[in-house]
C-alpha positions in Angstrom: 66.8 -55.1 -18.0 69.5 -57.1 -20.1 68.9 -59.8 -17.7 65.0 -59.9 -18.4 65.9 -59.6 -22.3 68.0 -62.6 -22.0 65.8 -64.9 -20.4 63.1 -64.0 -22.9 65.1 -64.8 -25.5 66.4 -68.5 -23.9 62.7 -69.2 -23.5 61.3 -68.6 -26.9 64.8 -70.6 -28.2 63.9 -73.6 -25.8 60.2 -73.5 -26.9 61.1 -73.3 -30.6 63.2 -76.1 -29.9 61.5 -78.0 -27.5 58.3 -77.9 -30.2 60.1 -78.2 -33.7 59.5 -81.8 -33.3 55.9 -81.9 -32.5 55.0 -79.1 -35.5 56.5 -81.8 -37.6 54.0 -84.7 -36.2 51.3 -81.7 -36.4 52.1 -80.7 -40.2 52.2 -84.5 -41.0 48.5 -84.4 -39.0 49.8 -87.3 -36.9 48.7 -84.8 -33.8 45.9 -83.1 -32.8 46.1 -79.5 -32.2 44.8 -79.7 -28.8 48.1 -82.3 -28.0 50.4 -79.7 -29.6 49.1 -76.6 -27.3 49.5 -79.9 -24.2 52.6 -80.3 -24.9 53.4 -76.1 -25.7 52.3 -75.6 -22.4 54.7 -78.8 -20.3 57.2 -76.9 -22.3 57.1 -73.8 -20.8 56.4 -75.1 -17.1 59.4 -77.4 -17.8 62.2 -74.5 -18.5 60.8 -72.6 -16.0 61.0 -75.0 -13.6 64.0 -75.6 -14.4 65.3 -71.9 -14.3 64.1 -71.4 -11.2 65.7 -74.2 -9.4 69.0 -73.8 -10.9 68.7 -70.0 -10.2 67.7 -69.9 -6.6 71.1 -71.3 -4.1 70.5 -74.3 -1.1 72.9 -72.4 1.9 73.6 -74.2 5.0 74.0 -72.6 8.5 77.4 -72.1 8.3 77.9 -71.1 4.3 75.1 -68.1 5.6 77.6 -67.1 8.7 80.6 -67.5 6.5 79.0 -65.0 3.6 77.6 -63.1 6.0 80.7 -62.1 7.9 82.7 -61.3 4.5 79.9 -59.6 2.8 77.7 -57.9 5.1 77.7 -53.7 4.8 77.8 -53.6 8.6 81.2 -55.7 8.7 82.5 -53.8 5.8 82.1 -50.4 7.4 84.0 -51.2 10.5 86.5 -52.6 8.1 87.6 -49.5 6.5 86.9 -47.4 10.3 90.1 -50.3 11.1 92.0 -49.5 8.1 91.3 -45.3 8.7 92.3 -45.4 11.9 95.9 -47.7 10.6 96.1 -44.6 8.8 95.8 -42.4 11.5 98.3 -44.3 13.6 101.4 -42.7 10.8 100.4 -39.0 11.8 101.5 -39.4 15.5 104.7 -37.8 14.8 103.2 -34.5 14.1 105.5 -31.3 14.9 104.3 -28.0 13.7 105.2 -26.4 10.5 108.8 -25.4 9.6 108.8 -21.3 9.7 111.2 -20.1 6.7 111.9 -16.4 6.3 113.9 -14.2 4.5 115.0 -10.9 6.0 116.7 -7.8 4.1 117.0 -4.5 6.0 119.9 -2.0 4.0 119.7 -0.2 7.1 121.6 -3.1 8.7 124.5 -3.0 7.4 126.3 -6.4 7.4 124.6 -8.2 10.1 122.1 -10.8 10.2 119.2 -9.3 9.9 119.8 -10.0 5.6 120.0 -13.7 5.9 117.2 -16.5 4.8 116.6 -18.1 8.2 114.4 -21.9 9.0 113.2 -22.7 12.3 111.6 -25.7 13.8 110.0 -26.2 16.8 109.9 -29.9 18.0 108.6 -31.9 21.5 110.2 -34.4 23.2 110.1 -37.9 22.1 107.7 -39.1 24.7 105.1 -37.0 23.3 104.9 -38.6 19.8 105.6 -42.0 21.8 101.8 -41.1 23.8 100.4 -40.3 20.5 101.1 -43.3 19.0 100.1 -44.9 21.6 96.8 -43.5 22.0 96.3 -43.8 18.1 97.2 -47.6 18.4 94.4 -47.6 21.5 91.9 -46.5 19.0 92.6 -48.7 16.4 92.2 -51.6 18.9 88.7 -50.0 19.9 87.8 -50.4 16.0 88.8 -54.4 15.9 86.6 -54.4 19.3 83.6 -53.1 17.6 84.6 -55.2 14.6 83.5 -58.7 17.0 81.0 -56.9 18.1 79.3 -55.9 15.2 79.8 -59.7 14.0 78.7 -61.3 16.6 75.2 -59.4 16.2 75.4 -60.7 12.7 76.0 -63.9 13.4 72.7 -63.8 15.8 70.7 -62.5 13.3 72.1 -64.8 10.3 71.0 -67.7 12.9 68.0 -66.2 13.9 66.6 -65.7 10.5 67.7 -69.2 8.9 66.2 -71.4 12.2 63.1 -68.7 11.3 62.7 -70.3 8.1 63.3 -73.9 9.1 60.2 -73.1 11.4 58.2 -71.8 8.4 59.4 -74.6 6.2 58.1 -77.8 8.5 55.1 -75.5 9.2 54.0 -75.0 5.7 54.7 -79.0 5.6 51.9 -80.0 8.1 49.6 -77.3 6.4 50.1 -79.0 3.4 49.1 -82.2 5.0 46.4 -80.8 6.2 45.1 -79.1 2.9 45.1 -82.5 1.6 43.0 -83.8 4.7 40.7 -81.2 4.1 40.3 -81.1 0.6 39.3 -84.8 0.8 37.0 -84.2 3.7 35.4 -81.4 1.7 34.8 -83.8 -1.7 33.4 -86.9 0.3 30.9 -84.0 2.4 29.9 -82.9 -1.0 29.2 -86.6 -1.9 27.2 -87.0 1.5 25.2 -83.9 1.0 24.1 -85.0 -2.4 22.9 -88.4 -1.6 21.0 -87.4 1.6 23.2 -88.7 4.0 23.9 -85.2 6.0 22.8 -81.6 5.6 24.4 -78.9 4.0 26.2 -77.7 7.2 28.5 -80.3 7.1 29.8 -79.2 3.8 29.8 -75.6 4.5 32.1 -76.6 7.3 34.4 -78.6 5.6 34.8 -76.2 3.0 35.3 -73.4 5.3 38.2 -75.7 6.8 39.5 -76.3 4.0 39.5 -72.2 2.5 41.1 -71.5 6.5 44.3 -73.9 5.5 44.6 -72.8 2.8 44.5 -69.1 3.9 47.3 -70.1 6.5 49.5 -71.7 3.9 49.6 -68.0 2.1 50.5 -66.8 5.2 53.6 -68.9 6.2 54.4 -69.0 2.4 54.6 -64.7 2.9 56.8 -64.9 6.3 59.3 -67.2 4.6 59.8 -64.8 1.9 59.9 -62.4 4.4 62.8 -63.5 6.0 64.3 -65.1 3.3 64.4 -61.2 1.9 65.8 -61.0 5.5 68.8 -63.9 5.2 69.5 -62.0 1.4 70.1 -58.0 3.4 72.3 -59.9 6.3 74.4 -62.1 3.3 74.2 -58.7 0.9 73.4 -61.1 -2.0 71.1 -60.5 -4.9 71.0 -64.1 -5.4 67.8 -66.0 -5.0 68.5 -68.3 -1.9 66.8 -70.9 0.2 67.9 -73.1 3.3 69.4 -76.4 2.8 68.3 -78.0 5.3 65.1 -80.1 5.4 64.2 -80.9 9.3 64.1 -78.2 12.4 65.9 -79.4 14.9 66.7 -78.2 18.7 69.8 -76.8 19.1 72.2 -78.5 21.2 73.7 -76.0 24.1 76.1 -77.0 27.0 77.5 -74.2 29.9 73.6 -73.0 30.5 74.6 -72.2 34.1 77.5 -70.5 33.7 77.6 -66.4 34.1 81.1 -66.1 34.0 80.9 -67.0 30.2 79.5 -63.2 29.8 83.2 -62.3 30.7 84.0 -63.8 26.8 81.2 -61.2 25.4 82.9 -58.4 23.1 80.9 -55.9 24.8 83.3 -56.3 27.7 86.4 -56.3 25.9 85.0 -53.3 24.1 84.7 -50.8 27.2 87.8 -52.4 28.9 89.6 -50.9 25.5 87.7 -47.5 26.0 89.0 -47.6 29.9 93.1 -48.4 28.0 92.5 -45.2 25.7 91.4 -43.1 28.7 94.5 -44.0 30.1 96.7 -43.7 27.3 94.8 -40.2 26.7 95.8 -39.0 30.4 99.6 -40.4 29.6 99.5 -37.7 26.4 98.1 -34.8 28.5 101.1 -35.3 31.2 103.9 -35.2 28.8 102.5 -32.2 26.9 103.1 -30.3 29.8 107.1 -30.9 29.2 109.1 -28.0 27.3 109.4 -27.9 23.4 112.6 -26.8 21.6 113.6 -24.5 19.0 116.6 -25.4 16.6 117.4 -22.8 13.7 120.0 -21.8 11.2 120.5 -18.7 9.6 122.6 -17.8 6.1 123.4 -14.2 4.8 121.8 -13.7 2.4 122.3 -10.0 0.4 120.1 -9.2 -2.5 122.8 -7.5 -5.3 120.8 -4.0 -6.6 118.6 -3.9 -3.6 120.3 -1.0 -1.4 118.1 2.4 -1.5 120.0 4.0 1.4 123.7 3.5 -1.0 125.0 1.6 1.6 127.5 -1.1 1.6 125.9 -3.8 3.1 129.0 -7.2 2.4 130.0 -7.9 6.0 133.9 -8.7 4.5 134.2 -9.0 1.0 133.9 -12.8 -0.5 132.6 -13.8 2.9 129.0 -14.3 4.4 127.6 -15.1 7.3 125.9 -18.6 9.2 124.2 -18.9 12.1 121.9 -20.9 14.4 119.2 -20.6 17.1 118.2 -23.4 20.0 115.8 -22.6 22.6 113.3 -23.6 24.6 109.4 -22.9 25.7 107.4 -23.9 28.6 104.4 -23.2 30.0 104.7 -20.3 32.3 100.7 -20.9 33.0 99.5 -24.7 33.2 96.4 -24.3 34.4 94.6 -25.4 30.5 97.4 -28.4 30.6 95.6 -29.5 34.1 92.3 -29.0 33.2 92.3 -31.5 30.3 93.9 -34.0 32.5 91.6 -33.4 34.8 88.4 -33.9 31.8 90.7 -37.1 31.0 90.9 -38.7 34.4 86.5 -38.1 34.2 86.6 -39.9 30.9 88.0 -42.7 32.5 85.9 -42.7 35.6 83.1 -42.9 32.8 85.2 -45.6 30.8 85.3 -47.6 33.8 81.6 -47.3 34.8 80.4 -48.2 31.4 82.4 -51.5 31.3 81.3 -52.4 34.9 77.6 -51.4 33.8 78.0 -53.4 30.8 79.1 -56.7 32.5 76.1 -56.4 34.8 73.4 -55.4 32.6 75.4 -58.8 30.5 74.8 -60.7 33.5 71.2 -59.9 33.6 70.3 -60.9 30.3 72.1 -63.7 30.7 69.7 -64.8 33.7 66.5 -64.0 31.6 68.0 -65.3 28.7 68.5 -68.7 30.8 64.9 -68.8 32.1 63.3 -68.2 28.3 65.9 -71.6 27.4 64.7 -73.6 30.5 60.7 -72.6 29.8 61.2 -73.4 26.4 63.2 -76.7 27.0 61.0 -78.0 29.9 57.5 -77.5 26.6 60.1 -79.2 24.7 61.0 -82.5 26.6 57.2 -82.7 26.8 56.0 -83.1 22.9 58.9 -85.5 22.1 58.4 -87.5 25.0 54.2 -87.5 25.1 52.6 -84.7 23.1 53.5 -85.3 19.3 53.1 -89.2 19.7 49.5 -88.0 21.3 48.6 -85.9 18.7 50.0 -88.0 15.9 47.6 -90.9 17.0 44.8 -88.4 18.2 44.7 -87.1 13.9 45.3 -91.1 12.5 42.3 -92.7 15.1 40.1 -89.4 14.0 40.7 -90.1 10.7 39.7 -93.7 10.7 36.9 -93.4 13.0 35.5 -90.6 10.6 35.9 -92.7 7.2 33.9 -95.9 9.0 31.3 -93.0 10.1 31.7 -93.8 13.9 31.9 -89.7 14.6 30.6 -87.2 12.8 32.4 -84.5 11.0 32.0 -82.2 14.3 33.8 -84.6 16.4 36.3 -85.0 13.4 37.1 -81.3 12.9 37.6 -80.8 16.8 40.1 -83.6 17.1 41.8 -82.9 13.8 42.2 -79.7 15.1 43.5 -80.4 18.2 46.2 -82.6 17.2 47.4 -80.3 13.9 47.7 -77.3 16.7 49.8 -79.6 18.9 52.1 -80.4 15.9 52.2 -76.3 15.7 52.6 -75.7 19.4 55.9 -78.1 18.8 57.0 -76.5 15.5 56.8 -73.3 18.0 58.3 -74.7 21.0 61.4 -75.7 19.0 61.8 -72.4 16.9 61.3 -70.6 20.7 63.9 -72.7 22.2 66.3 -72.3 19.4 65.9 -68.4 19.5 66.7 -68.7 23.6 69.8 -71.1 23.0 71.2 -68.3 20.1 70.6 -65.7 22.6 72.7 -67.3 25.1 75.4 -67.8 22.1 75.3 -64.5 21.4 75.7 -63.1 25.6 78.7 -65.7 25.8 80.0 -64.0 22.5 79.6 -66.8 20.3 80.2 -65.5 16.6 80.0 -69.0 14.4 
């Protein structure tokens, strides 16, 4: 709201300032009032204009990947699953709690039993090594899902800005067209009233002309659309726009090559899960081994706590240490086996995931390749025949109309025909650019 309040403010201080000058011609009655409300009004379109331009941000390709990748939620989430599981990584040496106690029995006399004992049990080495291990594993697993999760971002940022290079040229040749049209409309009016053709004609032009103009709304709504699109994947609130001016094909090399798929981080992602599996069935083993006890024991008498009256000091002056060490071990292992049994499934699963996952890759890949060479075969067609057709199909229509060698039938079916070509190849390329970023993405490209 302070924002709103603000800009308010600047535009009554720029109007105030834009027309101190003219009230002065106007109070001097050197201006009309109608010039003064002329030039109120350019005042206001002027700082708007203005405002808006400098408020809304030209991005290029690679400043929307760049911002993407640092800002997106999506990255930053995986981020801090990385940085929990770092955390995680310092617990894996983990031995239960120490047990303190503290014994008095006056029926005792001067043994042991009155002494304030600690004990701690501990595994072998090996088993906090595994841990480790397998916490490591899992941290690796979270950087895996860290490429994936940008390389999907990446697609989309790409996706979304070639999107709105599509919408941009295609709001340019409606544009063109509008202005066709709205010409064609004023000179049917002209023929109407003078006799020269009936009122048909200009009911057609004018429908024409109300049909661009509908389609312009449209592309204007999809490129907000996906600019509001491009603003969620970059996580700005800033008002942005692409910097470039032309859509263009993108160039692709290694079409034909499956093994690229090998490079996707869906693949490195399951061969992880298989390491953890593993590292997981390491941990079970070793768990299996015998834990110790250490323990040391003080005498400890409480002076004025003897209800039986009996002397309890085991020698005068003196008291009494001691220590424990021992050693447990399963005397039933069936639960140990079991869970390395579950482990050894979890990798069987592991490994038929990843295996899955590089042929279902593979796959794509192979549909992915026939969308590019559909697309690209269209392609080589407009630039080397179709757009030069249409291009002189819309100029020869538009001369032959003006000299009144065809009618405005004949001139509507061949304007037609060549602005739906330019359309069809605004199309082709933004279909052929969404098959070549598909293939980027199944090879694992994430810039």
């Amino acid at each position: 709201m302070n924002k709103y309040i603000f800009f308010v403010d600047r535009l009554r201080t720029a109007i105030k300032l834009l027309l101190f000058p003219i009230s002065l011609l106007r109070h001097a009655r050197l201006l009309p009032v109608r010039s003064v409300r002329y030039a109120a009004c350019i005042s206001v379109t002027i700082f708007l204009s203005a405002n808006i331009n400098a408020q809304t941000k030209k991005l290029s390709l690679q400043d929307c990947i760049n911002i993407a990748v640092s800002n997106n939620l999506s990255v930053k989430t995986v981020l801090l699953e990385i940085e929990q599981n770092k955390t995680l990584e310092k617990t894996s040496f983990d031995p239960p709690k120490t047990n303190i106690n503290l014994t008095q029995d006056p029926t005792s006399g001067g043994n042991m039993d009155n002494a304030l004992g600690i004990t701690q049990n501990i595994s072998l080495p090996g088993v906090y090594k595994n841990q480790k291990n397998v916490l490591q594993q899992q941290t690796m697993l979270a950087e895996k899902s860290k490429s994936i999760t940008q390389t999907e971002i990446v697609k989309n940022v790409k996706e979304a800005y070639y999107d709105l290079l599509y919408l941009q040229e295609k709001i340019k040749v409606l544009k063109y067209l509008d202005s066709i049209y709205n010409d064609f409309t004023k000179k049917a009016e002209v023929r109407q009233r003078t006799g020269e053709t009936s009122n048909l004609e200009k009911l057609s032009a004018q429908s024409k002309y109300q049909e661009i103009q509908l389609q312009q709304k449209e592309a204007l709504a999809d490129k907000q659309v996906r600019l509001y699109n491009l603003q969620q994947l970059l996580n700005t609130a800033e008002s942005i726009d692409v910097a470039e001016d032309t859509l263009t094909a993108i160039a692709f090399a290694n079409a034909f090559d499956t093994s690229v798929v090998s490079n996707n981080p869906m693949v490195d992602y399951y061969k992880q899960a298989i390491n953890i599996s593993n590292a997981k069935i390491n941990l079970e083993k070793v768990r299996r081994l015998p834990e110790f006890t250490v323990g040391y024991s003080q005498q400890l008498v409480i002076k004025g706590f003897d209800p039986a009256k009996i002397h309890r000091d085991y020698f005068n002056g003196t008291s009494i240490a001691g220590f424990q060490v021992g050693v447990s071990f399963p005397l039933i292992g069936r639960a140990y086996k079991e869970r390395i049994n579950a482990e050894k499934i979890g990798l069987t699963v592991a490994q038929t995931q990843a295996a899955a996952t590089q042929q279902k890759l593979k796959t794509q890949w192979q549909q992915a390749l026939q969308e590019y060479l559909k697309y690209k075969q269209s392609l080589d067609y407009y630039q080397s025949s179709g757009l030069q057709l249409a291009n002189e199909q819309m100029r020869v229509a538009q001369f032959s109309f003006s000299k009144g060698e065809i009618g405005y039938v004949e001139f509507i079916q061949n304007l037609s025909l060549a602005t739906q070509t330019k359309l069809d190849y605004l199309s082709t390329i933004n279909l052929f650019n969404d098959a070549v970023i598909n293939l980027q993405y199944l090879q694992g490209n994430n810039q």
